[in-house]
C-alpha positions as CSV (number, residue, x, y, z in Angstrom):
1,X,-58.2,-1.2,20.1
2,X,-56.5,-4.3,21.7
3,X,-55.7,-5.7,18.2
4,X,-54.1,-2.2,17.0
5,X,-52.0,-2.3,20.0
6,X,-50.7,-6.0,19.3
7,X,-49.9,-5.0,16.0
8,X,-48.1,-1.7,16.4
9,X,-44.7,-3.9,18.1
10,X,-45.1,-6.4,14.8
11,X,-45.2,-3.2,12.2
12,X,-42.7,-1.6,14.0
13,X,-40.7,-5.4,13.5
14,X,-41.6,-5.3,10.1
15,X,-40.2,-2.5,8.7
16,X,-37.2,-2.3,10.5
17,X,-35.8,-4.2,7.9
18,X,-36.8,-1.7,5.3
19,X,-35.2,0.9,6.9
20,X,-31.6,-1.2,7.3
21,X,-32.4,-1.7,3.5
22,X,-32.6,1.9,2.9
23,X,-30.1,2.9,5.0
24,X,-27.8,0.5,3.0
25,X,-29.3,1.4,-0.1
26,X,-28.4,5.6,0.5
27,X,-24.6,4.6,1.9
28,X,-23.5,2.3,-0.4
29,X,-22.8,5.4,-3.2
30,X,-20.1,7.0,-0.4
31,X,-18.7,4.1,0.4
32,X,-17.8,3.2,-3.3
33,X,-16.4,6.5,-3.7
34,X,-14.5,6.0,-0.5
35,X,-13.0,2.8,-2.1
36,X,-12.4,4.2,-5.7
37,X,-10.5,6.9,-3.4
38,X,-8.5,4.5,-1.5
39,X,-7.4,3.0,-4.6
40,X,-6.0,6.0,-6.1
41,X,-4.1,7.6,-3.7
42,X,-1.1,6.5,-1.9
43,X,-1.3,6.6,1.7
44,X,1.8,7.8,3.6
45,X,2.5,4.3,5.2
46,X,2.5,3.1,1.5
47,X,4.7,5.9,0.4
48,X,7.0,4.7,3.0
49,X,7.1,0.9,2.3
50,X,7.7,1.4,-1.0
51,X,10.7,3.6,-0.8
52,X,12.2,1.6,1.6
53,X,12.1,-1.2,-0.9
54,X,13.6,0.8,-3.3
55,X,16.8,1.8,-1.1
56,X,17.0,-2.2,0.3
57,X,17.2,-2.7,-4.1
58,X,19.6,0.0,-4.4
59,X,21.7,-1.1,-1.5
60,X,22.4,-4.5,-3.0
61,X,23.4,-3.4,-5.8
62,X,25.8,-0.8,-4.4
63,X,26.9,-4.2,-2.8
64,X,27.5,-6.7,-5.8
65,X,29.8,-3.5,-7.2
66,X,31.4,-2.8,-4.8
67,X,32.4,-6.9,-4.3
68,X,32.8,-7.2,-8.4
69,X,35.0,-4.0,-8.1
70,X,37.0,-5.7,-5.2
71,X,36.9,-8.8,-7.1
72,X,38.5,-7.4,-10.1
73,X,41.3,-5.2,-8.2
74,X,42.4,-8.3,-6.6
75,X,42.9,-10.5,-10.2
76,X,44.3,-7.2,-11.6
77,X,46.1,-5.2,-8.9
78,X,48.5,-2.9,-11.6
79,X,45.7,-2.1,-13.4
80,X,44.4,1.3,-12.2
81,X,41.4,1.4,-13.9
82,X,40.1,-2.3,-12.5
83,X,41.1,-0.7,-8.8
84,X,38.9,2.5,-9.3
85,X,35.5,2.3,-7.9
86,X,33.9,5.4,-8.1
87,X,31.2,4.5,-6.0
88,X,27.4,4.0,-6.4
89,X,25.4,6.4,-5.5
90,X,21.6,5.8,-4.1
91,X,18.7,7.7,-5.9
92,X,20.5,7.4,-8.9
């Protein structure tokens, strides 16, 4: 009876690794779908970054045209057509 009562703490030892194994084991489908998920959506923080990019792009280019169109109105200032800036508009 002594040795059985030695040996229960050890077993119990023993197999707690193969219960971490199988706990690992049963998770690791749900977290690979988790990932495959993450990697096709867009998270809202994403969404945001990336359209703020956009409108910094957009921006400077609104702002080379509008200094090209200056640029030009100034070496040709009877020319009506050189002086008309329409304007750029974003989203566009």
């Amino acid at each position: 009876m002594r040795k059985f009562s030695l040996m229960l703490p050890l077993l119990g030892l023993a197999t707690s690794g193969c219960i971490s194994t199988a706990t690992t084991i049963v998770k690791a489908p749900f977290q690979v779908a988790g990932k495959a998920i993450d990697w096709t959506t867009t998270s809202q923080s994403e969404s945001d970054r990336n359209y703020g990019r956009k409108m910094r792009k957009q921006e400077a280019r609104e702002g080379r045209e509008r200094k090209n169109a200056a640029k030009e109105c100034r070496k040709h200032p009877d020319d009506q057509e050189a002086c008309r800036y329409s304007g750029y508009r974003a989203g566009y």
